[in-house]
C-alpha positions in Angstrom: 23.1 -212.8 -92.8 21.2 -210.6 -90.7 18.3 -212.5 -90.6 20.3 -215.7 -89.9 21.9 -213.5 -87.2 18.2 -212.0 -85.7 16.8 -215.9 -85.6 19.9 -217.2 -84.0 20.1 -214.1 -81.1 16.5 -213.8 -80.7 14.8 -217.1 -80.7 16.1 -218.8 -77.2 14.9 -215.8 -75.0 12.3 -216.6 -72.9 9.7 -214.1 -71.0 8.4 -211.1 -71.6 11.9 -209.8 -73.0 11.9 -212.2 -75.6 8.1 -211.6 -77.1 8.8 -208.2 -76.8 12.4 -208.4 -79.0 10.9 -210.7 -81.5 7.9 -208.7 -82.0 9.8 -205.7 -82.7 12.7 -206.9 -84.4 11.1 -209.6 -86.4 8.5 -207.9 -88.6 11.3 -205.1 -89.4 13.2 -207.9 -91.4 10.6 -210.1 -92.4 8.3 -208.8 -94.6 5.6 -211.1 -94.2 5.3 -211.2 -90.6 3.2 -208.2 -89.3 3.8 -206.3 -86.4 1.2 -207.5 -84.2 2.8 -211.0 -84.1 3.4 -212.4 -81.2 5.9 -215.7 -81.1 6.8 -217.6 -78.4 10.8 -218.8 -77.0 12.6 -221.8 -80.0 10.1 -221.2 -82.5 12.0 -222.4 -85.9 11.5 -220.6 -88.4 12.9 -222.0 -91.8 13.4 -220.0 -94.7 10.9 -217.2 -92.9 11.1 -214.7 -96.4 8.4 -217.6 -97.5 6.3 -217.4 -94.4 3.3 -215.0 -93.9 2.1 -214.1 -90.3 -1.0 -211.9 -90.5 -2.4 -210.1 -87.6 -2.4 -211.0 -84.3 -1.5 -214.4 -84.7 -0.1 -216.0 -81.8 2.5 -218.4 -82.5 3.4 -220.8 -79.0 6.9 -221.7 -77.6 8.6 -224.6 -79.9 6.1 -224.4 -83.0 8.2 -225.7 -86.4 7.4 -223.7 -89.3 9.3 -224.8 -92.4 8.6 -223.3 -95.6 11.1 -225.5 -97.5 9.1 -225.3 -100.8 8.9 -223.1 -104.2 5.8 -221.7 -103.4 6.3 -217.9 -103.0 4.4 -218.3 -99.9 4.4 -221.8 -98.5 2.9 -221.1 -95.1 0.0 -218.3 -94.4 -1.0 -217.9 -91.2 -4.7 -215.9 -91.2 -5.4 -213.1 -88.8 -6.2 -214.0 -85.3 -4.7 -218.0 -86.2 -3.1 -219.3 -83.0 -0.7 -222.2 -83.2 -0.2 -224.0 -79.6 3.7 -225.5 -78.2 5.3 -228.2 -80.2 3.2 -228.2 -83.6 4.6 -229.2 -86.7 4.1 -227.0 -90.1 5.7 -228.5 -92.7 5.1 -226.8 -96.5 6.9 -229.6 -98.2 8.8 -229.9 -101.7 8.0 -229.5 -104.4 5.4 -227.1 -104.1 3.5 -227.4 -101.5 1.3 -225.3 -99.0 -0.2 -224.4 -95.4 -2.8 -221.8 -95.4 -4.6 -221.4 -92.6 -7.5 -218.9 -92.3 -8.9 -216.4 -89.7 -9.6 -217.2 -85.7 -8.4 -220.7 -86.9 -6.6 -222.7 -84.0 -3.8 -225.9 -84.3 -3.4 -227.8 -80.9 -0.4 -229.3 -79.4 2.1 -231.3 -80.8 -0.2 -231.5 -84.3 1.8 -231.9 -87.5 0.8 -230.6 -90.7 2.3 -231.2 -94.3 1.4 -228.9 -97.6 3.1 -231.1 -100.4 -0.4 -231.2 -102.4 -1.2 -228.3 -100.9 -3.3 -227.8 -97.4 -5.6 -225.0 -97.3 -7.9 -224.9 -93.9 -10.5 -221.9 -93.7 -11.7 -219.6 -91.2 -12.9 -220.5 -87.5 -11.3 -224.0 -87.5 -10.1 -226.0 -84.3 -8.1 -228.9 -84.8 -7.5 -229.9 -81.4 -4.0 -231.8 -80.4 -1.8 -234.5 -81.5 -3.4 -234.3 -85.0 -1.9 -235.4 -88.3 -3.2 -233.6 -91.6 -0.7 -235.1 -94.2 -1.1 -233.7 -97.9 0.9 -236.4 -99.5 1.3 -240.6 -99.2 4.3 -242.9 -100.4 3.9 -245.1 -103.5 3.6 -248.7 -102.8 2.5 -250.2 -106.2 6.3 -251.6 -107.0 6.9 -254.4 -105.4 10.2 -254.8 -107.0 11.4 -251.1 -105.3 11.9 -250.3 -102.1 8.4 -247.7 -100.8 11.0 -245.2 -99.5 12.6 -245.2 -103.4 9.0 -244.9 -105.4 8.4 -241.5 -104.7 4.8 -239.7 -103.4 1.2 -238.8 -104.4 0.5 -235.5 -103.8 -3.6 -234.8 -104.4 -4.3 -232.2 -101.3 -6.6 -231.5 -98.3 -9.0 -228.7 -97.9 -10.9 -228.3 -94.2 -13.7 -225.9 -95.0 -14.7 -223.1 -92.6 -15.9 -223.7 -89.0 -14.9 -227.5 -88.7 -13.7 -229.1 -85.4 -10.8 -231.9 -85.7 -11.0 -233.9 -82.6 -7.6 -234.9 -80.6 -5.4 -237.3 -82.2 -7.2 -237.7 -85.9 -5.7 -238.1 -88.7 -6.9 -236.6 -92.0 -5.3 -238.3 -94.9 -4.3 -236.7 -98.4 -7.0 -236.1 -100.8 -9.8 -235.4 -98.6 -12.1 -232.4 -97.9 -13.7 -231.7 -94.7 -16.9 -229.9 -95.4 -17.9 -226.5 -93.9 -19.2 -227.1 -89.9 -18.2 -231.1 -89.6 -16.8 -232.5 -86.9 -14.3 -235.2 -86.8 -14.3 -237.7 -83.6 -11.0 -237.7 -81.8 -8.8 -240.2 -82.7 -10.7 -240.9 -86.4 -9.1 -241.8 -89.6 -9.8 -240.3 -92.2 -10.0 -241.6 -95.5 -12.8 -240.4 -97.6 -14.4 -236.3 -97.9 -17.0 -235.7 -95.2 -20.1 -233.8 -95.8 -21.2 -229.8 -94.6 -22.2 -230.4 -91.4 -21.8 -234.4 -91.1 -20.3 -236.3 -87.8 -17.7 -238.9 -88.6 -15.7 -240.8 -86.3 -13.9 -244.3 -85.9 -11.2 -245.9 -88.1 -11.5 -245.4 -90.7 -13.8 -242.9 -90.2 -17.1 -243.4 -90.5 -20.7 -241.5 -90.9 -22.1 -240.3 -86.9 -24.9 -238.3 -88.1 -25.5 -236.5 -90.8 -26.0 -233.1 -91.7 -29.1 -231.0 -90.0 -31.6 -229.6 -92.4 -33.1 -226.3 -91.8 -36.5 -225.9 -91.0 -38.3 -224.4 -93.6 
């Protein structure tokens, strides 16, 4: 009830009253969040005892965090993450999971779902209007409606120090390998290499990784 209460008096105050209320009032009844925190005015958070907020993460007016999942923690937010206005994080059921490393960065209006589980490493931009969905409906029925046959659920891991372009979409079962960079607006369909360029839809190979000089 308190914490119902703290969400519900708290989260519509805008300026520098509100970051400064939230900041002290929120890490005293939320474990996870630490007190360094700083989130912005109608930030939802749902079912926050599930939501870890290391420090100094920045967290931008109207982000959606919903840890609606079993996992203990369904959405980690790494120290120095910063998550920009109007982004989506969505741990989805069963199980699923969002974590998100260090100095890592989600842009505008980007929405993320965990089912299989999404785990994106340290020093990551994904840039704005991006869609990074651990899951896909079953179509193989033609006798059943999609919406009634259920979802595949395999994952998505973006390695350390990749750069997602505007507007891509990253689709479930993929891995983006450490220091590749996906082309605004690609499709992604198929794991990309440490280092490698893709872009187009769906996405395809740019240029590939640089070897070191020996």
């Amino acid at each position: 009830m308190l914490q119902e209460c703290a969400l519900t008096l708290l989260e519509g105050i805008g300026g520098a009253l509100g970051l400064v209320l939230r900041k002290l009032v929120y890490p005293r009844i939320f474990r996870g969040i630490h007190r360094s925190v700083i989130i912005g005015r109608n930030v939802l958070l749902r079912c926050p005892v599930q939501i870890r907020l290391n420090a100094k993460v920045i967290i931008d007016d109207t982000v959606q965090l919903i840890a609606n999942s079993d996992a203990r923690e369904s959405i980690t937010l790494g120290e120095n993450a910063f998550i920009r206005s109007f982004a989506c994080l969505n741990a989805g059921p069963p199980s699923g999971f969002i974590k998100i490393g260090k100095n890592s960065g989600i842009g505008q209006m980007s929405v993320l779902y965990g089912n299989g589980g999404l785990t994106i490493g340290d020093n990551v931009m994904i840039a704005g209007q991006c869609f990074i969905v651990a899951s896909s409906h079953r179509y193989d029925q033609s006798d059943v409606p999609i919406m009634f046959q259920g979802i595949t659920a395999k994952g998505i891991v973006i390695e350390d120090d990749a750069w997602i372009g505007a507007g891509a979409k990253i689709l479930d079962g993929v891995t983006i390998g450490k220091g590749a960079i996906v082309a605004a607006n690609a499709v992604v369909t198929k794991d990309v290499a440490a280092g490698a360029r893709v872009g187009g839809v769906p996405a395809r190979l740019l240029s590939s990784p640089k070897v070191p000089d020996l």
